[in-house]
C-alpha positions as CSV (number, residue, x, y, z in Angstrom):
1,X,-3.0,-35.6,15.8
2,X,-5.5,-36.2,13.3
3,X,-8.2,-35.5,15.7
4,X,-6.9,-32.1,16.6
5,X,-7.0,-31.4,12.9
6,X,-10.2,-32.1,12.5
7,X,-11.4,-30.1,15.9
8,X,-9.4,-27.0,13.6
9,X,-11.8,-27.9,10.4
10,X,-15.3,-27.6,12.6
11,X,-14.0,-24.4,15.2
12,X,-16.1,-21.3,14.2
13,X,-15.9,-20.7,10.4
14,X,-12.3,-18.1,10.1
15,X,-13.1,-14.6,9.8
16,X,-14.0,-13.8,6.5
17,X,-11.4,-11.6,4.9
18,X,-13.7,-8.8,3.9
19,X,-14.0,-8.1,7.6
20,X,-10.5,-7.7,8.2
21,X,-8.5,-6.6,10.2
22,X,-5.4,-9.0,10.2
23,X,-4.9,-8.7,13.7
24,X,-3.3,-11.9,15.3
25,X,-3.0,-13.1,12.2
26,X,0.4,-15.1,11.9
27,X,2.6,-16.4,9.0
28,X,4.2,-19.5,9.5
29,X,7.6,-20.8,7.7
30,X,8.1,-24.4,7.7
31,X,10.4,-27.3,6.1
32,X,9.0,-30.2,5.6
33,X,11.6,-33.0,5.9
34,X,9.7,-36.1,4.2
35,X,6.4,-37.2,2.7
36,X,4.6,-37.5,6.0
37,X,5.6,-33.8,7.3
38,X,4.0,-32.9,3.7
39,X,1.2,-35.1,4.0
40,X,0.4,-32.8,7.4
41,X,0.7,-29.3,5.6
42,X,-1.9,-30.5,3.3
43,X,-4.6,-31.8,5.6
44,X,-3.9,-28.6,7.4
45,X,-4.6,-26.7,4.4
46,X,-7.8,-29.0,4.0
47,X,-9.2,-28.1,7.2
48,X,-8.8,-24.5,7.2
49,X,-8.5,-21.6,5.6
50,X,-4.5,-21.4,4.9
51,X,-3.2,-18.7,2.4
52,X,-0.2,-19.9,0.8
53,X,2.3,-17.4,-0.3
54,X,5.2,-19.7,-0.9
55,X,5.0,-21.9,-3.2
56,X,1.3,-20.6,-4.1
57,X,-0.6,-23.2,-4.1
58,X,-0.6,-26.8,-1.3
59,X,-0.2,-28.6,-4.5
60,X,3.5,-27.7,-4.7
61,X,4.6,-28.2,-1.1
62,X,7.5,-30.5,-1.6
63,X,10.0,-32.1,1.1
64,X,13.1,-29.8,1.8
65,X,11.3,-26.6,0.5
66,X,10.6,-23.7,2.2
67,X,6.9,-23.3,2.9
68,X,5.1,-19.9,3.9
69,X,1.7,-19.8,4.7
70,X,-0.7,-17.3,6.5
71,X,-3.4,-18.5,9.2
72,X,-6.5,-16.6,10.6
73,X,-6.0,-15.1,13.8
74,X,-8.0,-17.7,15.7
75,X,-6.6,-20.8,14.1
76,X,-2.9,-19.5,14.5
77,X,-2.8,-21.0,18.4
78,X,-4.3,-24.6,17.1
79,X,-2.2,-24.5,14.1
80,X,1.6,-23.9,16.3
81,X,0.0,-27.0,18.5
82,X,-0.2,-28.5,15.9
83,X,3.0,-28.4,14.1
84,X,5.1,-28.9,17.7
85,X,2.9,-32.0,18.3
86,X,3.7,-33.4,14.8
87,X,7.3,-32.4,15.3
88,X,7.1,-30.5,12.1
89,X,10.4,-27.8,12.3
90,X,8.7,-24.2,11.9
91,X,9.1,-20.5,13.2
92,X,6.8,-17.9,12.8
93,X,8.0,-15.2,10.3
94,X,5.1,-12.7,10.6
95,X,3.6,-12.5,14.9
96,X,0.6,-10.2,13.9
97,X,-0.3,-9.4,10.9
98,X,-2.0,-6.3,11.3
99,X,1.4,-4.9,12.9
100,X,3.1,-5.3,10.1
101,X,0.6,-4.2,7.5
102,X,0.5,-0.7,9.4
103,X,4.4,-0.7,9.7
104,X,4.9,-0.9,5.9
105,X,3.9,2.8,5.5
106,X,6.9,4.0,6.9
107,X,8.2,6.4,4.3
108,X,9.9,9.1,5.5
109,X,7.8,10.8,2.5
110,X,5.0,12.8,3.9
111,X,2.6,13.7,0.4
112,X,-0.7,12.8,-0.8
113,X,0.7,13.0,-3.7
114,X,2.6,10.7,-6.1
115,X,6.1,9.5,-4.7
116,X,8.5,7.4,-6.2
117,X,9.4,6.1,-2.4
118,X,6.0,4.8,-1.4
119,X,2.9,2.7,-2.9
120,X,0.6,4.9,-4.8
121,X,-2.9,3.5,-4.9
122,X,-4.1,3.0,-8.8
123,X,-5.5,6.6,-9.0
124,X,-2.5,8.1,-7.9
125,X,-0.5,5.8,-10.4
126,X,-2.9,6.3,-13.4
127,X,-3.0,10.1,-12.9
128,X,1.6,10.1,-13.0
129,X,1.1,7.8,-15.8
130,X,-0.4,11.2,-18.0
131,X,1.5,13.4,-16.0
132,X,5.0,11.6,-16.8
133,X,4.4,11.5,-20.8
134,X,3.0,15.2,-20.3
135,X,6.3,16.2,-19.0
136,X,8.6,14.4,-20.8
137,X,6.8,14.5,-24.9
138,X,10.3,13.7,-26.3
139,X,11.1,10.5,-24.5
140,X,7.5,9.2,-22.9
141,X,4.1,8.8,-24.5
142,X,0.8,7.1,-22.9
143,X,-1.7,4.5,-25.0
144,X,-4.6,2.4,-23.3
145,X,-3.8,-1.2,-24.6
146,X,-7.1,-2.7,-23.2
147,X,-9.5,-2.0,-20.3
148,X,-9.8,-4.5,-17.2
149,X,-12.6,-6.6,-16.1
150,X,-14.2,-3.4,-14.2
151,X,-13.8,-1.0,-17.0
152,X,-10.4,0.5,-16.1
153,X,-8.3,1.8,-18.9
154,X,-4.9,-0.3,-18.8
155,X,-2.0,2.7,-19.6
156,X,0.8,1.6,-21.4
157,X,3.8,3.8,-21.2
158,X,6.2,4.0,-24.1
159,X,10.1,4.9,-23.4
160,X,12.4,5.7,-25.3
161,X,13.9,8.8,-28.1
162,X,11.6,8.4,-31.7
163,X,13.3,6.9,-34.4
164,X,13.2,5.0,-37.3
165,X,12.6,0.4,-37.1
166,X,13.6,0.5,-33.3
167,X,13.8,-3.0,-31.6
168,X,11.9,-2.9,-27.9
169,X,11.9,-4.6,-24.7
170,X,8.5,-5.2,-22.9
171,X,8.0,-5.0,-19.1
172,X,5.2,-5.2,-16.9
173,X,4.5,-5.0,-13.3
174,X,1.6,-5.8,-10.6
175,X,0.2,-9.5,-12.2
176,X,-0.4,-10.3,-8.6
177,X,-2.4,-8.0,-7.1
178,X,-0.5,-7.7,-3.7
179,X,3.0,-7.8,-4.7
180,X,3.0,-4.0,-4.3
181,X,6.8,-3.8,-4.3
182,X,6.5,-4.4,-8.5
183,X,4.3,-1.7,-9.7
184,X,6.4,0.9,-7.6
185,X,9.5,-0.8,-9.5
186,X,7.6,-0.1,-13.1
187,X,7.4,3.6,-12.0
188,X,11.1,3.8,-10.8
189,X,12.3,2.5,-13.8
190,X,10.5,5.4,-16.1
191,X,11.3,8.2,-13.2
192,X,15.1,7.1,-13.9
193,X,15.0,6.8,-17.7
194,X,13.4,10.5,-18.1
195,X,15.6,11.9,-15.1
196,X,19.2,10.2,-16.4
197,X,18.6,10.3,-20.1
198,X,21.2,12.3,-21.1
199,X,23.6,12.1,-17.9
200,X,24.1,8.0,-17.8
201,X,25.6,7.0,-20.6
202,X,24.4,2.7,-20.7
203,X,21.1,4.9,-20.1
204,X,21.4,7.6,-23.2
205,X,22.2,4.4,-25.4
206,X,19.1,2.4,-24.4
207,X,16.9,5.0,-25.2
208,X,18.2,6.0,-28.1
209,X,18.4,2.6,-29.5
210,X,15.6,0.9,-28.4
211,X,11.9,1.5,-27.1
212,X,10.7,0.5,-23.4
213,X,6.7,-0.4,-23.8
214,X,6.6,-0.4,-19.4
215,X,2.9,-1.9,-18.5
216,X,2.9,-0.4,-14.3
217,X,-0.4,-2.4,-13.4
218,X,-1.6,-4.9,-15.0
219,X,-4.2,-6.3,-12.5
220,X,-5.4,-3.0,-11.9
221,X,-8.7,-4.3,-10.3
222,X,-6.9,-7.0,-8.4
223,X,-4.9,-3.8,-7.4
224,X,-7.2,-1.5,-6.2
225,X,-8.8,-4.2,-4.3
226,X,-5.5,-4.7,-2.3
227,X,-6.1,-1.1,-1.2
228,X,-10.2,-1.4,-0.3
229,X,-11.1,-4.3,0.8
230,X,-8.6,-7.1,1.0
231,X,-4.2,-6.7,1.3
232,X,-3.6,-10.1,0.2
233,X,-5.7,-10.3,-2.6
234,X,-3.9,-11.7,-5.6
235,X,-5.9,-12.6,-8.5
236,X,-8.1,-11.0,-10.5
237,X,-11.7,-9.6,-9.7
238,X,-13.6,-11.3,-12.4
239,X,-16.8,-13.3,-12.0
240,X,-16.5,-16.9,-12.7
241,X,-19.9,-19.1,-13.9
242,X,-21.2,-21.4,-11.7
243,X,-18.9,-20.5,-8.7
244,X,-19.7,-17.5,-6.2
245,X,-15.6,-17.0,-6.1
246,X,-14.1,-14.1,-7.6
247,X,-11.3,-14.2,-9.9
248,X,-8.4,-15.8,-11.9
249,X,-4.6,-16.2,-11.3
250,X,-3.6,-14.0,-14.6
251,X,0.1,-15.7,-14.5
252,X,-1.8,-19.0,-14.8
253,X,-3.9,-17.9,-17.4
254,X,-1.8,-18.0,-21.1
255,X,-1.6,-19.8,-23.4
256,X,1.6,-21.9,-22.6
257,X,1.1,-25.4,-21.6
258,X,-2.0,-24.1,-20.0
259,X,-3.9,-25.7,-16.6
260,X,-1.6,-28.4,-16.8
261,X,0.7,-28.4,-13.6
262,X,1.4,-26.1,-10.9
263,X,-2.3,-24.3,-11.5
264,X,-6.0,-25.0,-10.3
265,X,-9.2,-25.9,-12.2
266,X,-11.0,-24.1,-8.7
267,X,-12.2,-20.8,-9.5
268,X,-12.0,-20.7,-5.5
269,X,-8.3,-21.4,-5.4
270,X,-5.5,-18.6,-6.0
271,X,-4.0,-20.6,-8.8
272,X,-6.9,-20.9,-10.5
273,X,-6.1,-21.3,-14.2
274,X,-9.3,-19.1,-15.5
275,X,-12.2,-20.7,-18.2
276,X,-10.1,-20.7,-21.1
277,X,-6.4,-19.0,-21.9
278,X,-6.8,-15.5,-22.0
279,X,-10.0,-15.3,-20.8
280,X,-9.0,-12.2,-18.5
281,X,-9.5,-9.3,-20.1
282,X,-6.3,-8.2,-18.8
283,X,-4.1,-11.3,-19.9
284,X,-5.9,-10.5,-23.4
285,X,-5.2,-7.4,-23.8
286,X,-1.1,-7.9,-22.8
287,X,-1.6,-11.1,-25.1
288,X,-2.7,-8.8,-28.3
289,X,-0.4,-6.1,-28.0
290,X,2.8,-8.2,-27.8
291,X,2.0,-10.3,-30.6
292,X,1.0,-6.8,-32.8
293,X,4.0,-5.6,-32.2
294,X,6.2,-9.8,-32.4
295,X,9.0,-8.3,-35.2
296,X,9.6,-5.3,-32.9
297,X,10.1,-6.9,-29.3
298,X,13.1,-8.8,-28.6
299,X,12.5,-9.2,-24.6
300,X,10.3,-9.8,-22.2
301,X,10.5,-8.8,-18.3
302,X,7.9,-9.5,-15.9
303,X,8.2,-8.4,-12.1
304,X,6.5,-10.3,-9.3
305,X,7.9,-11.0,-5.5
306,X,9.0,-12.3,-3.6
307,X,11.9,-14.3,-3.0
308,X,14.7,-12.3,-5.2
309,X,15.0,-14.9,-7.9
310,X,15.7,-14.3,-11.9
311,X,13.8,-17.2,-13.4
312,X,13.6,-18.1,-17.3
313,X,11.2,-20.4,-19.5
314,X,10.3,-23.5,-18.1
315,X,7.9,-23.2,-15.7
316,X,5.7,-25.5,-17.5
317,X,8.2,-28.5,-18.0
318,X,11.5,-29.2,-16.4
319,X,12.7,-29.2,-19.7
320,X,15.4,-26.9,-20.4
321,X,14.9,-24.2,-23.2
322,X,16.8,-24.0,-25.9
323,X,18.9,-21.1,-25.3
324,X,19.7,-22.1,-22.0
325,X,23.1,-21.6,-21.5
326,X,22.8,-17.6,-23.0
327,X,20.0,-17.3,-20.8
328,X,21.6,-19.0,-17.7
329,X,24.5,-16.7,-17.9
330,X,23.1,-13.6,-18.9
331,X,21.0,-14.1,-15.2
332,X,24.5,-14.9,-13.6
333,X,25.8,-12.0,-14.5
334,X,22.4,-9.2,-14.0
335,X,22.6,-11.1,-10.6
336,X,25.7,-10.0,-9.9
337,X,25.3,-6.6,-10.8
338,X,21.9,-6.9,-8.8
339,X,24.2,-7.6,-5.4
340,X,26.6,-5.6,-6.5
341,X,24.9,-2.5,-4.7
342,X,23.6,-3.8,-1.4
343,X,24.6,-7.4,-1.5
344,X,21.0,-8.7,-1.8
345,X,21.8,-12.4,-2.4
346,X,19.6,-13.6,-5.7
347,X,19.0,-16.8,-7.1
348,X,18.7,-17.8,-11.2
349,X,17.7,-20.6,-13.2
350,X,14.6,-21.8,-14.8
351,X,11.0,-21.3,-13.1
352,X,10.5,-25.0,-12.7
353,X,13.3,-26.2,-11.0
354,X,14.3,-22.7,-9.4
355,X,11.1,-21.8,-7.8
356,X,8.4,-24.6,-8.7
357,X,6.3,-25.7,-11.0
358,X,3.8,-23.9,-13.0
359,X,1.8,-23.6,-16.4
360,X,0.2,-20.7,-18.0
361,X,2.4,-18.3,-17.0
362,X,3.1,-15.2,-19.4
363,X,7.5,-15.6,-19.7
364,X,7.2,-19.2,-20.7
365,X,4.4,-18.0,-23.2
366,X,6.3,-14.9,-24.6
367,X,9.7,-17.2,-24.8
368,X,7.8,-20.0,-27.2
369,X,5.9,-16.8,-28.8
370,X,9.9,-16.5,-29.9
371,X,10.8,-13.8,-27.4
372,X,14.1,-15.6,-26.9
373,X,14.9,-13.0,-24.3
374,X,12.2,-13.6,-21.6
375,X,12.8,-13.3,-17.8
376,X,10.9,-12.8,-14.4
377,X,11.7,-11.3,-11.5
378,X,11.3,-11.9,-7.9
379,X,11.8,-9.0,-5.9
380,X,12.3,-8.4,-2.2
381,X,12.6,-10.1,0.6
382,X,13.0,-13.9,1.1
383,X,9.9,-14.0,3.6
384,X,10.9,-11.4,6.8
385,X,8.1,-9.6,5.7
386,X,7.1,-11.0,2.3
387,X,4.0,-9.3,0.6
388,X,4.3,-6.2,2.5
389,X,7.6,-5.1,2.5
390,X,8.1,-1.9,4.1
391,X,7.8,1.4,2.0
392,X,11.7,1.8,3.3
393,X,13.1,-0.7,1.1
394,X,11.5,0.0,-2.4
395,X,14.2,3.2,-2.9
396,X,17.1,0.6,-2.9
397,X,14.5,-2.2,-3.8
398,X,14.4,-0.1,-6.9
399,X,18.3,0.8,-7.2
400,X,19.3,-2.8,-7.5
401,X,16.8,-3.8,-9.7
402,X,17.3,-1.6,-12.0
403,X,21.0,-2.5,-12.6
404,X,19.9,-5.8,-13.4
405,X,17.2,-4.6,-16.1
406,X,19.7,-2.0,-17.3
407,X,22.4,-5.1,-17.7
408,X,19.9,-7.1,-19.5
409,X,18.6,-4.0,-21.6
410,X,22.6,-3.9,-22.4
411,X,22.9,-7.1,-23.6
412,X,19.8,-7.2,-25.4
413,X,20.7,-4.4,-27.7
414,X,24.1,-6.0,-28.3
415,X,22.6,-9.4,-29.6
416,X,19.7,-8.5,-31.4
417,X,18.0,-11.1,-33.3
């Protein structure tokens, strides 16, 4: 067996990405059942090129959990021999790649324009972002928090009727740069504030009583990127010295226990932790803003996928915060609200022992910023199509989600602190 892994290390060097397409590519679902079936995943990922997309990094893989990974096309025979030779259980989630990439654009929305049921590349998004506000003076206005690593002006929108010492909530959307599913829920969430404010009553409230700061992108480059050059893309595009790989993992990259488990000191790995906290431009500018504006916001909600989890603080320590039990039951219930519509089965608890593992990451540092409120999402699916769920499923993607924020918005407002 060994042997066979090391013939997969020396075959021709994998396709490089920029190349693309991601045709034969395959994703691969396994569950490791003890320390030796673990033990294989990681020399695997040793020899190869293996993109993990969950847990996001090899580091993590423990027995019992569910491991996703992605292989280059001409490894993906080798790798199934592999894995049936070493009796390690696994299915393939993902047969070609490339299939299912083209298949996600399959909106029944025919525009070039903006549309709130499909992905708009960052041009298209930037542009609704003035538009929005433009429209709607009395509820929405625009501000540029910060500019990205490439120069690009990160919009902030701001939600909600003026009014005198208002209490807000923060959200932001697209940290990673390929979990496209979360900047089109930032956008849904603003489309339904401006179009129900006024009819829905939980929705008048909210806006009357408390500000929305709603950050759409905040990898923009990382973003773009996705639509250019590389889908799976994740972190950001900065250079890092000394090292001719490009960019950091901004939810590694706060201040919050920072480097210390779950991320990488590689600039080549996708976890990597960056030089210093808040050495992204990005992660500095979302950094500044919130603690400007500490008295004023009372919670925190950041959207990622996938997996359709509600995590809260720790993912830094398996130690439980302080408000656990509020924040344990507050995620019970937006969860239920969350099924309530299409019965989209979600799981809650805190990062670490939820989902895995992981330091630097911007709800654990808004929570100890004292942001008692301070959640993340994980969005659709649980792996059928992962990354690149279909343009089909962000309309009730969207509609589910937003009950949950609009529960936790509710609650919020009713315990303000």
């Amino acid at each position: 067996m060994w042997a066979l892994l090391v013939l997969i290390g020396t075959a021709a060097v994998s396709a490089h990405l920029q190349d693309l397409p991601f045709d034969g590519q395959k994703v691969f679902r396994v569950i490791p059942q003890n320390d030796e079936e673990v033990e294989i995943i990681s020399s695997l990922a040793s020899n190869m090129q293996v993109d993990f997309w969950q847990p996001d990094s090899v580091t993590l893989v423990r027995p019992k959990m569910q491991v996703d990974f992605r292989v280059e096309a001409d490894k993906s025979f080798e790798v199934e021999d592999l894995l049936k030779e070493s009796g390690v259980e696994y299915r393939v989630l993902i047969d070609n790649l490339q299939a299912a990439l083209d298949a996600q654009f399959d909106s029944k929305v025919r525009t070039t324009r903006h549309s709130y049921e499909k992905y708009n590349n960052w041009e298209t998004i930037a542009a609704w972002t003035a538009d929005i506000a433009a429209q709607n003076p009395d509820l929405v206005s625009r501000s540029v928090i910060g500019e990205t690593y490439e120069g690009r002006p990160m919009y902030l929108l701001k939600v909600g009727k003026s009014g005198p010492n208002k209490k807000a909530i923060f959200m932001d959307c697209g940290f990673h740069a390929r979990e496209w599913i979360t900047p089109a829920f930032c956008q849904w969430f603003v489309k339904e504030a401006v179009e129900t404010y006024g009819k829905d009553t939980v929705m008048t409230t909210l806006l009357n009583s408390l500000d929305f700061y709603v950050l759409p992108v905040v990898n923009i480059d990382g973003y773009v990127y996705t639509w250019t050059n590389d889908r799976m893309w994740r972190k950001t595009r900065s250079k890092n010295a000394g090292s001719l790989c490009i960019g950091t993992d901004p939810n590694r990259n706060f201040d919050a226990a920072w480097c210390t488990l779950g991320a990488s000191k590689s600039p080549c790995d996708s976890t990597y932790c960056g030089s210093a906290p808040e050495s992204e431009k990005e992660t500095k500018a979302l950094a500044d803003f919130i603690r400007e504006h500490l008295s004023t916001i009372k919670a925190y909600l950041t959207i990622h996928s996938y997996s359709q989890m509600l995590l809260f603080p720790y993912s830094y320590d398996y130690k439980l915060p302080s408000d656990y039990e509020e924040l344990n039951s507050i995620a019970r219930a937006a969860s239920k609200e969350l099924t309530s519509l299409y019965n989209t089965e979600y799981t809650y608890g805190p990062g670490a022992t939820t989902i895995y593992p992981s330091a630097g990451g911007s709800d654990d540092w808004a929570y100890d910023e004292g942001i008692k409120y301070s959640f993340t999402f994980e969005l659709r699916d649980t792996g059928r199509y992962g990354f690149i769920l279909p343009a089909s499923q962000i309309k009730p993607t969207c509609e589910e989600t937003l009950l949950a924020v609009k529960y936790i918005a509710n609650y919020v407002l009713e315990h303000l602190y």
